[in-house]
N, C-alpha and C positions, 0 to 999 in steps of 0.2 A: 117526154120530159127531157129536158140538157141535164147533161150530168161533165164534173170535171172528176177526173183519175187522178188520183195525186198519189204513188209510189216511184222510189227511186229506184228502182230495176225496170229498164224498157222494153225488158218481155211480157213482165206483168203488165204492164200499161198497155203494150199492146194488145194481148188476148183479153183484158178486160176489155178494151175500145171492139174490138172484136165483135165478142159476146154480145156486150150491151147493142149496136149496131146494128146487130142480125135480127136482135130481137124488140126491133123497133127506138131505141134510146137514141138521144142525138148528143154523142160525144162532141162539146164543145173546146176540151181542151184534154191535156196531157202532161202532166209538171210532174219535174221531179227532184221536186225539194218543199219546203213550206213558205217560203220566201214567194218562191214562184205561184205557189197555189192560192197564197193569198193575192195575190195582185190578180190572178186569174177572177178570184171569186168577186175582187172589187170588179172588172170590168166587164165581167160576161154576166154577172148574176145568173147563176144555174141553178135548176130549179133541187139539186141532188149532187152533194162531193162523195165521193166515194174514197176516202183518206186511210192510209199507210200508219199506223204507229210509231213505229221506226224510222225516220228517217236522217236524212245526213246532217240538216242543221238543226231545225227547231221539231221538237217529237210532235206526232198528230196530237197529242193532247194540248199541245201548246198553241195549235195553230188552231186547234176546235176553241179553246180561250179568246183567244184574238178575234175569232168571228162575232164568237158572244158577243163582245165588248163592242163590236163595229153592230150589230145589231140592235144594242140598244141603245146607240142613237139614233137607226137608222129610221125612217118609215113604213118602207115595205119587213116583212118578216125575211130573215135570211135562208139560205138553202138547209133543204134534210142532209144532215151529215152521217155519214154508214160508217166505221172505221173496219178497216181490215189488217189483218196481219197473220204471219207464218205461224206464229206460237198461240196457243189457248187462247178463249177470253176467260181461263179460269188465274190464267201466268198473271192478268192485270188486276186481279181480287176486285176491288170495288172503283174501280179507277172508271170503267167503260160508264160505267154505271151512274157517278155521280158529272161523268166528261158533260152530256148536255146532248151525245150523240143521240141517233133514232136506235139506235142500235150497231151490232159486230158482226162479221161475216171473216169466217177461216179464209186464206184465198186460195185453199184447197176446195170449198165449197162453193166459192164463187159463181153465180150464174144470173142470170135475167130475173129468173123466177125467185132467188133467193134475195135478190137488193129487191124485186116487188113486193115481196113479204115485209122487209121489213120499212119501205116508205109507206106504202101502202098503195102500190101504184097498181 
C-alpha cells in the first residue's frame, strides 16, 4: 500500500518512512505541514496518510476535514487516515473519534504492524 507521512519534525518522517519501507509500505511522500499534505494527497492518491495532530499551519484535524469534504465530491473513496501524535489519544477526548480517522497511533508506538492493525492491511 502508498502511504503519505505528514508530520512537521523530519526525524519523525524519516524513521516512520523507514519503518514503513522495511516492512514492505511504499512511502510516496513526506510533508511537513497540512498545506503540503493536502496537495500531496490530491496528486498521489495514497492508499493510507499517516497524519501528525499538531502541526505548524492547519492541525490534522483540520486537514482530515478538508479530505472529507474533497471526498465527497470525489468518485473514488479517499485514503485511510491514522492520526498520530506525541500526547495521549485520551488529551483529544472525543475529537479522534468523531475526526472521520481509522484510528490513532502514539509515535512512541509507531510501527508496521501497529498502522496494519489499524487500516487493516
Amino acid at each position: 500500500p502508498t502511504v503519505v507521512v505528514v508530520d512537521d519534525h523530519p526525524g519523525f518522517r524519516a524513521l516512520a518512512a523507514r519503518l514503513l519501507t522495511a516492512a514492505g509500505w511504499d512511502v510516496v511522500a513526506s510533508c511537513p505541514d497540512g498545506r503540503s499534505a493536502l496537495a500531496a494527497v490530491e496528486e498521489l492518491r495514497p492508499d493510507v496518510v499517516l497524519l501528525d495532530v499538531q502541526l505548524p499551519d492547519i492541525d490534522g484535524f483540520a486537514v482530515l476535514a478538508r479530505l472529507g469534504e474533497a471526498e465527497a465530491g470525489a468518485t473514488e473513496p479517499g485514503p485511510t487516515v491514522v492520526l498520530v501524535s506525541t500526547r495521549d489519544a485520551a488529551d483529544y477526548g472525543t475529537r479522534i473519534g468523531r475526526s472521520g480517522a481509522a484510528g490513532f497511533i502514539g509515535k512512541a508506538d509507531l510501527s508496521a504492524g501497529a498502522l496494519a492493525a489499524v487500516v487493516g492491511g
